[in-house]
C-alpha positions as CSV (number, residue, x, y, z in Angstrom):
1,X,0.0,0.0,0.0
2,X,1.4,3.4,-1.0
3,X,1.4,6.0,2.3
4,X,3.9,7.7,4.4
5,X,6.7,6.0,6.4
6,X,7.2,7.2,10.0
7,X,9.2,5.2,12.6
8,X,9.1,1.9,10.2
9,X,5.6,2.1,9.7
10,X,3.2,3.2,6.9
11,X,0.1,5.3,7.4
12,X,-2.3,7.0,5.2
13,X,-2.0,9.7,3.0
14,X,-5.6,10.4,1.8
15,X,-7.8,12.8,3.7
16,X,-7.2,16.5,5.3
17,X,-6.0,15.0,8.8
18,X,-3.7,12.6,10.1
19,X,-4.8,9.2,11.3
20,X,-2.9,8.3,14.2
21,X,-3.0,4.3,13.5
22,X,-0.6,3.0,10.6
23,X,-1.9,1.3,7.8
24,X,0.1,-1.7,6.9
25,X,0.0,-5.4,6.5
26,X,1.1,-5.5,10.5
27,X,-2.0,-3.4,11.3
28,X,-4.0,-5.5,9.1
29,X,-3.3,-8.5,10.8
30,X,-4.4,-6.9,14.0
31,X,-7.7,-5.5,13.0
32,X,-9.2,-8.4,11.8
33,X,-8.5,-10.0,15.1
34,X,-10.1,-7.4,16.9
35,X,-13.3,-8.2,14.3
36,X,-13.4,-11.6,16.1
37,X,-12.7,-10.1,19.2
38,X,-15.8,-7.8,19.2
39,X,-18.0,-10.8,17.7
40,X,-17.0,-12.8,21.0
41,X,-18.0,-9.9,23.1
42,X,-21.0,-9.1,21.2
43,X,-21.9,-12.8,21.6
44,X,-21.6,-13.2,17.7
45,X,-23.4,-10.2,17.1
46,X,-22.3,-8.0,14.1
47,X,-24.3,-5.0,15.5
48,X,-27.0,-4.5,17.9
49,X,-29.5,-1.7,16.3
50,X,-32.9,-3.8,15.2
51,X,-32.9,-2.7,11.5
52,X,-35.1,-5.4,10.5
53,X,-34.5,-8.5,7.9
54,X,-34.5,-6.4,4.5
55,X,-32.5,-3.6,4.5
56,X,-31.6,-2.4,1.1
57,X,-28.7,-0.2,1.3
58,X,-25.6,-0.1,4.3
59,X,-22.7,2.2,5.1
60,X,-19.7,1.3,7.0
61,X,-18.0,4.0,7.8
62,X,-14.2,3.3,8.2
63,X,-14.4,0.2,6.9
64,X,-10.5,-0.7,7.6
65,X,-9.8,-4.3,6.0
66,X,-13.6,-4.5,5.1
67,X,-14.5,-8.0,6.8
68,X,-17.4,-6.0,8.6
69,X,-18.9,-5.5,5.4
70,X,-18.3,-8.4,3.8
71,X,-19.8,-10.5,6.7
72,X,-22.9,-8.1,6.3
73,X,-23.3,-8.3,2.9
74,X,-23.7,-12.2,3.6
75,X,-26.6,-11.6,6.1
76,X,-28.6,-9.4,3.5
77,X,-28.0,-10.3,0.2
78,X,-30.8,-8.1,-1.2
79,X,-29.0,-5.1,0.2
80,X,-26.5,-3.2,-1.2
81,X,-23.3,-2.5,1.4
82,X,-20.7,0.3,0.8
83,X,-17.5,0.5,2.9
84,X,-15.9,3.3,2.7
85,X,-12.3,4.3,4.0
86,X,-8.5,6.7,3.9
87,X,-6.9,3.6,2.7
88,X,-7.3,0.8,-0.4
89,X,-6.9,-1.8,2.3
90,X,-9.7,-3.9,1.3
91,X,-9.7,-6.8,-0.6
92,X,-10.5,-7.0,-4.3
93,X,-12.4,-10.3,-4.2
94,X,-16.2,-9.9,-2.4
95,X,-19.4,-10.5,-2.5
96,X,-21.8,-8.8,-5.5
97,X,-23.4,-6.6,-3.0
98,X,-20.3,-5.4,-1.2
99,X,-18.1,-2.2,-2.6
100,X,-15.6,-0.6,-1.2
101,X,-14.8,3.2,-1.7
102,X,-11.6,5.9,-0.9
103,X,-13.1,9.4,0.7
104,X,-12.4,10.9,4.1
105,X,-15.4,10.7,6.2
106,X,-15.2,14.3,8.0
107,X,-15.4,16.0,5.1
108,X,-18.6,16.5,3.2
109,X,-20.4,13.2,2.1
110,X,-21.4,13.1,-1.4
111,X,-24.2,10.5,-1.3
112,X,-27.6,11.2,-2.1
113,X,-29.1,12.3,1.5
114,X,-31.9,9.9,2.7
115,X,-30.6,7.3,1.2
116,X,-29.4,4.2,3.4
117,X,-31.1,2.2,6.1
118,X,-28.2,1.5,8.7
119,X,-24.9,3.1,9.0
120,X,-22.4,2.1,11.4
121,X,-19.1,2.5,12.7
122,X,-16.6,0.6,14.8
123,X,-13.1,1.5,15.9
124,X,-12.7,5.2,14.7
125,X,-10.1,6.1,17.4
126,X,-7.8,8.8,16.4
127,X,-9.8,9.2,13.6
128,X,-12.5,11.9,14.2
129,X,-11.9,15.1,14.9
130,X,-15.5,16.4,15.4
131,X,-18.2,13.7,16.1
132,X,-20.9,15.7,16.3
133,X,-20.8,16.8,12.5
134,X,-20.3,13.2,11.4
135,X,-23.4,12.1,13.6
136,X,-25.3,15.1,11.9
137,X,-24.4,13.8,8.2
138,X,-25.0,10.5,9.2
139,X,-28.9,11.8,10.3
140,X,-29.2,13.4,6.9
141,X,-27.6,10.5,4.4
142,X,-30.3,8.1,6.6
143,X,-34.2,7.1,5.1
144,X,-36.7,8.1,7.8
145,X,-36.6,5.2,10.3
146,X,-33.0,4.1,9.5
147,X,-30.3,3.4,12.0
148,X,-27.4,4.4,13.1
149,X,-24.9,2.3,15.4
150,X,-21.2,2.9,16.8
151,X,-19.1,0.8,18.3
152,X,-15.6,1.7,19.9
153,X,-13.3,0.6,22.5
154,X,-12.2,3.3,24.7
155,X,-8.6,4.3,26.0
156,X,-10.1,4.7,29.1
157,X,-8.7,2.1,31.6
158,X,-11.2,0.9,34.3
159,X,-10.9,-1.3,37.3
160,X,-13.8,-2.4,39.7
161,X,-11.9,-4.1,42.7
162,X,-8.8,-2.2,43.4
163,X,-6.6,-4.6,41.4
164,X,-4.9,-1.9,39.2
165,X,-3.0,0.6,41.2
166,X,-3.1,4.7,40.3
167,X,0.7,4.7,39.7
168,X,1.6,1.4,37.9
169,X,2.8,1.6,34.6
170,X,-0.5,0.3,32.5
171,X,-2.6,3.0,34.2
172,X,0.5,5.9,33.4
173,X,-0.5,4.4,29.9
174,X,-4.0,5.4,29.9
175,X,-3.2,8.5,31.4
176,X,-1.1,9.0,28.3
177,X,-3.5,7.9,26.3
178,X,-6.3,10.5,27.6
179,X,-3.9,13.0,27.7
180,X,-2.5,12.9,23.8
181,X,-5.9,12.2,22.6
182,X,-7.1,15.9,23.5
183,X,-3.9,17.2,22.3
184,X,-4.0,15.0,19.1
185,X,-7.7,16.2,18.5
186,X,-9.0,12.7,18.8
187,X,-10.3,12.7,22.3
188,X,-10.5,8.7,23.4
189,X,-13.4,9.6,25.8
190,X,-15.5,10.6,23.1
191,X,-17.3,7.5,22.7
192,X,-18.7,8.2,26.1
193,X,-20.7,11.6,25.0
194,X,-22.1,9.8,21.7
195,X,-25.4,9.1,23.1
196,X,-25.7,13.1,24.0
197,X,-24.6,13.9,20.5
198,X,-27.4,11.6,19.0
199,X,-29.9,12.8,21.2
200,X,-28.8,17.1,19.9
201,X,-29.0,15.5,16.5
202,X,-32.7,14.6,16.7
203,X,-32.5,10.5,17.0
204,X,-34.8,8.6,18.5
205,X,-34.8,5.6,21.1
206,X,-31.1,6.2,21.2
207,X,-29.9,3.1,23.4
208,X,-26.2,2.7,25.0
209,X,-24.4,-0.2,26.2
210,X,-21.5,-0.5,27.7
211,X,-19.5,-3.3,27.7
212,X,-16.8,-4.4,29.9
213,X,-13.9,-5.6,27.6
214,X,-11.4,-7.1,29.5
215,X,-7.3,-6.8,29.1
216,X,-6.1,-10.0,29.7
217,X,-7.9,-13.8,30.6
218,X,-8.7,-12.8,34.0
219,X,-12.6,-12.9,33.9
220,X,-14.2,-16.3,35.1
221,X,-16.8,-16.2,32.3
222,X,-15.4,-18.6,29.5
223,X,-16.7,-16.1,26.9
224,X,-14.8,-13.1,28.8
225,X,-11.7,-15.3,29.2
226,X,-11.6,-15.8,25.4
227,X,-12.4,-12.0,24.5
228,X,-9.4,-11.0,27.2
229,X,-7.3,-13.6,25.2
230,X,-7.9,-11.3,22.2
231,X,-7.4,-7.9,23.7
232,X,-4.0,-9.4,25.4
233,X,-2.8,-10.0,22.0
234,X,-3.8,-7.1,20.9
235,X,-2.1,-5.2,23.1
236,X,1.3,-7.1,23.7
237,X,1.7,-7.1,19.4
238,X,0.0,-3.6,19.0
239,X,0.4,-1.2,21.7
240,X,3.7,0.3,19.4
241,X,1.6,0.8,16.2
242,X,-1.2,2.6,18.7
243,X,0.4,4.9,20.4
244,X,4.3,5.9,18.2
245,X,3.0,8.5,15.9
246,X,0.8,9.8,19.0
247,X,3.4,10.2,21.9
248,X,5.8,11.3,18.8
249,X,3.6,13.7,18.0
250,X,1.7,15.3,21.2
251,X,4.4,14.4,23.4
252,X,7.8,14.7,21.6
253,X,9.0,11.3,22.4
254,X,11.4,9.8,20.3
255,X,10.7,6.1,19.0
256,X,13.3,4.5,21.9
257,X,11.8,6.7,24.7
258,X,8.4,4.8,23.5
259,X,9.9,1.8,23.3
260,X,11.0,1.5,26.6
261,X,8.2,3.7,28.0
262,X,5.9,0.2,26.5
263,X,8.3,-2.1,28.5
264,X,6.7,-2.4,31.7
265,X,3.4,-1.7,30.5
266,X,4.0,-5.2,28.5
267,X,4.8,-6.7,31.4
268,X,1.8,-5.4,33.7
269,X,-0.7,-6.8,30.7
270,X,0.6,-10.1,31.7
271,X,-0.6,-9.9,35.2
272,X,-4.0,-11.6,35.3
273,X,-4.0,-10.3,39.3
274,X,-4.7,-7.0,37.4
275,X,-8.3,-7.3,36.6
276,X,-8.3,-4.0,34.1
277,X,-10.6,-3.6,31.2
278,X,-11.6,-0.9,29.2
279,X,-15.3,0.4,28.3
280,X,-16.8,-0.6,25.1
281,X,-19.8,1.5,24.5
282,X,-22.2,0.6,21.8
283,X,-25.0,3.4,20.9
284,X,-27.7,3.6,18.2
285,X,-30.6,5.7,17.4
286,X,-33.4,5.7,14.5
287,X,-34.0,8.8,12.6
288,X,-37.3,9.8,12.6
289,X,-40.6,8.4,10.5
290,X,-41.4,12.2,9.8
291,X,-38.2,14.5,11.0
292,X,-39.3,17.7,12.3
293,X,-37.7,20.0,10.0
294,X,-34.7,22.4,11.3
295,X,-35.8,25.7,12.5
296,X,-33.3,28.8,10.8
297,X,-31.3,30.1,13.4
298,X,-33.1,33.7,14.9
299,X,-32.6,36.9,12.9
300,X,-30.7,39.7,14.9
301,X,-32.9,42.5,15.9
302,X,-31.4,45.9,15.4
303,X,-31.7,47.6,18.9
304,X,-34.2,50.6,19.1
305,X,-32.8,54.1,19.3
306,X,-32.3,55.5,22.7
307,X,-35.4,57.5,23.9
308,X,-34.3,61.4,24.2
309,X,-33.8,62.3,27.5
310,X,-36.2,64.9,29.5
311,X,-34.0,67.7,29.3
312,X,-33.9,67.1,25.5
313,X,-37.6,67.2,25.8
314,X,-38.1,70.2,27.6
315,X,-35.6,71.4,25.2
316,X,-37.4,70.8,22.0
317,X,-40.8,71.9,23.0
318,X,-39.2,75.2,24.3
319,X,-40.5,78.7,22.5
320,X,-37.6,80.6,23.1
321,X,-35.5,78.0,21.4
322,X,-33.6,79.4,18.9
323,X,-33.8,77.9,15.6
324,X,-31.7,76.4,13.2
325,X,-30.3,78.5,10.7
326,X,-28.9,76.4,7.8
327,X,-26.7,78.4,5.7
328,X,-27.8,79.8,2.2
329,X,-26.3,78.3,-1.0
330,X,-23.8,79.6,-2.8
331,X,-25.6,81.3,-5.8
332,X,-23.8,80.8,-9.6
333,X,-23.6,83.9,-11.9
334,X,-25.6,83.0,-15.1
335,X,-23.9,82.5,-18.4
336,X,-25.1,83.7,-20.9
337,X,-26.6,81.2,-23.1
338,X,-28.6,79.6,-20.2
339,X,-32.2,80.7,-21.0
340,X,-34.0,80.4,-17.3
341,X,-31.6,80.1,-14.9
342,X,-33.1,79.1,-11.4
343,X,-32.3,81.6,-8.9
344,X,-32.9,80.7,-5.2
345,X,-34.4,83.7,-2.9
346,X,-32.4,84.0,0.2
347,X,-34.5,85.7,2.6
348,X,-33.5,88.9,4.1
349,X,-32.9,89.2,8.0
350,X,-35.9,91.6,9.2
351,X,-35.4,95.2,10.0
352,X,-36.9,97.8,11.8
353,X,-39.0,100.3,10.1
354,X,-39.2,103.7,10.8
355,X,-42.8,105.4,11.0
């Protein structure tokens, strides 16, 4: 694939801001696990919105490798799915119904508008830059009573039982994490304010879940154990390709300093005492049957002249106010072909006359 080199890894080149995850056959490799990862957690669930058993047309926003789509297209073969992503990391081979497309997502869309029953995202971190303009084209681009549904892990690191002390490396991670994010423009805390931002959009029955997805095996769920299996590997093989143009970037850091920074947070993955996990919110809404329209934003109001004062007034309405005297205009000589030339009168001054 044809991108940038940074560090020893390729990353995008198409679209008006960086992406902060590389692009290559390494990261390619790791994003399809984390597909089966999420089916695991989701209980082999491929989304969770309830868009019915005939949907006709499907956007995947951020498609990545496009084995989302693909899988969907499967499930519905009457519909038509579209994936659509920075970089031609898809494969050439797929279903009839499936197609795969190269545009940047935060800028305008140029699909028709009311056009596709379900759009969804997964895994956009780093990626967005303003989520509350990409929910609002995803409200417009829907048909009246279509869904949409994101999915994302979140940098956030949570522990219930006091396994995962403030100051040990993996949390200093996180922190890291949060911190870059902002300074990045990618806050990894957004997930957590997308139910708000579909709400101020104007879906409806907007639903969140949040799941618990687990760092390493520790859980005592078989189903958990498996999904923390995943996320291990995904950590121990990936954290470098997550987090080097970030820290180089926000922080400065050279590609040793995050090497070794990434040391003993390797290590503390390990631990299965540590019983970490981070927050993987799912939230969907329906547009409206019959969308109430937009109302234009309020036209200023020029602010009414002062009212005159009372001694202005008093003033005005006073006889022995002297009045205005405007000064006469000049008056021209007349040539002599003009036939009528117009003479204005200035009156005289009054005198006094004697008897």
């Amino acid at each position: 694939m044809n991108g940038t080199v940074e560090d020893g890894r390729v990353y995008a080149v198409y679209g008006k801001e960086e992406y902060g995850m590389p692009m290559d056959d390494e990261e390619m490799d790791r994003m399809d696990m984390a597909h089966a990862k999420y089916n695991a957690l989701l209980d082999k669930k491929r989304f969770l919105a309830p868009i019915g058993d005939n949907p006709q047309r499907i956007l995947d926003l951020g498609c990545g490798t496009g084995i989302w789509c693909i899988d969907v297209a499967d499930m519905f073969p009457s519909a038509q799915v579209v994936g659509v992503d920075i970089a031609p990391t898809q494969p050439e081979w797929v279903p009839a119904n499936c197609a795969f497309e190269l545009d940047d997502i935060e800028q305008p869309w140029t699909w028709k508008k009311n056009s596709f029953d379900f759009i969804f995202t997964r895994d956009l971190i780093l990626a967005i830059r303003d989520f509350p303009k990409l929910i609002q084209q995803a409200y417009e681009h829907l048909k009246p009573g279509g869904y949409l549904e994101l999915q994302s892990v979140t940098g956030v690191l949570r522990c219930d039982d006091g396994t995962l002390s403030p100051d040990s490396p993996f949390q200093k991670f996180s922190d890291s994490i949060y911190e870059t994010t902002r300074i990045f423009g990618t806050p990894v805390d957004d997930p957590l304010r997308w139910r708000q931002w579909l709400e101020e959009a104007g879906f409806e029955d907007v639903t969140e879940i949040i799941h618990k997805l687990p760092c390493n095996p520790w859980p005592k769920d078989q189903r958990l154990k498996l999904v923390g299996a995943f996320e291990m590997e995904n950590l121990l093989f990936g954290l470098s390709g997550m987090v080097t143009r970030l820290f180089s970037k926000a922080l400065g850091w050279t590609p040793e300093q995050i090497q070794v920074f990434l040391v003993d947070v390797r290590r503390e993955i390990k631990n299965r005492n540590v019983h970490a996990y981070w927050p993987y919110p799912v939230v969907y809404g329906r547009k409206p049957l019959h969308p109430k329209p937009r109302s234009p934003p309020p036209v200023p109001v020029s602010a009414p002249p002062p009212a005159p004062s009372a001694s202005e007034i008093i003033a005005a309405a006073s006889p022995e106010a002297e009045p205005t005297v405007e000064e006469p205009p000049a008056v021209t000589e007349p040539t002599a072909d003009a036939q009528q030339p117009t003479v204005e009168t200035v009156p005289e001054q009054p005198h006094a006359v004697n008897p």
